[in-house]
Steps between C-alpha positions, in 0.01 A plus 500: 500500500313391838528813733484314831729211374743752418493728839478199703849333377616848463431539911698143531833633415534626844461165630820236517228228343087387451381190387185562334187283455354594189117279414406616105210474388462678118802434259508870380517652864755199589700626197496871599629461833780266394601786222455775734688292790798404261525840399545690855775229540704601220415821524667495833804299372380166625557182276186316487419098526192468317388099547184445269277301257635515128141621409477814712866622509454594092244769521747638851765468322339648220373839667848483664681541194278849389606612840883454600837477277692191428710547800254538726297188324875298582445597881148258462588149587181282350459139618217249379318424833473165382907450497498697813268314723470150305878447440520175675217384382248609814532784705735460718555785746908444528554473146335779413643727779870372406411629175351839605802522686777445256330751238440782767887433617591546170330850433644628869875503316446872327326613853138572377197429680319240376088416521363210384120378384398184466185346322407132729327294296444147559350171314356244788784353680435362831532654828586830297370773722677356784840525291348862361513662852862306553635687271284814562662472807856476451497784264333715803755373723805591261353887425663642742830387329407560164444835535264483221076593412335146394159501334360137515197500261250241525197424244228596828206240328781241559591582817290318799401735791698238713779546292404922492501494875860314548673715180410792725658396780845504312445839315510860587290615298176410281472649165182392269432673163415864611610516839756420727565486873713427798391144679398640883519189633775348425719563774198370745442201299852365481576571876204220542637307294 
């Protein structure tokens, strides 16, 4: 289990919320953190959104299994990022945020706290960082609300440092395979903007 991963979401439950960037790099250190990051959540009573690719959530879901009973394995809500993000056949930001909606309204009825993680992947689709930071940014905007941590994990080779640079300014926080961090600047940068 990842040591800083596990301190650092650990030192979030004092907070009301954090939306997390997280860039990956290397699958197996991707895979840790995501274990290690589910784990403190339902360790701490916290049902758990997990949104990602059918190919990595086997070997999570896998070490999950050695690691927590069947009823703490029921508090894991798994999604297929595809079905998540591409359910209208694009991305497109209000669809998918009525949909993150309706499943984390549905988990507040027993009163637990609920963190989500999800995987953004994307094939080309035109225009799609624009409509990647409009969502990125409605999802900052509702935190507050939600009352919820949110890990947003992002392939890094994939990710532009145009696209780098505006993802930070709707995050709290920037977590990359062995380290993570509060963004400084983000108050600054959004007051200029």
């Amino acid at each position: 289990m990842n040591q800083k991963m596990s301190d650092f979401t650990e030192s979030l439950r004092v907070l009301d919320y954090a939306h997390i960037l997280y860039l990956s790099e290397q699958a197996d250190l991707y895979i840790e953190n995501a274990v290690t990051y589910i784990l403190n959540g339902i360790r701490n009573g916290d049902r758990v959104l997990f949104v990602e690719n059918p190919r990595i959530y086997p070997q999570i879901h896998k070490k999950l299994q050695q690691l927590l009973s069947a009823e703490e394995l029921g508090l894991i809500h798994y999604v297929n990022n595809f079905d998540f993000y591409w359910r209208k056949g694009n991305f497109h930001p209000d669809a998918i945020l009525e949909y993150f909606e309706s499943i984390l309204g549905a988990f507040a009825a027993d009163g637990r706290q609920c963190r989500t993680w999800g995987h953004i992947e994307w094939a080309s689709q035109q225009d799609i960082d624009h409509k990647i930071i409009e969502y990125e940014t409605e999802v900052d905007r509702s935190m507050p609300q939600r009352k919820s941590i949110s890990v947003c994990a992002y392939d890094a080779p994939r990710v532009s440092d145009s696209l780098r640079e505006r993802l930070m300014l709707c995050h709290g926080y920037l977590m990359e395979d062995s380290s993570v961090s509060a963004i400084s600047f983000l108050d600054e940068r959004k007051a200029r903007n």
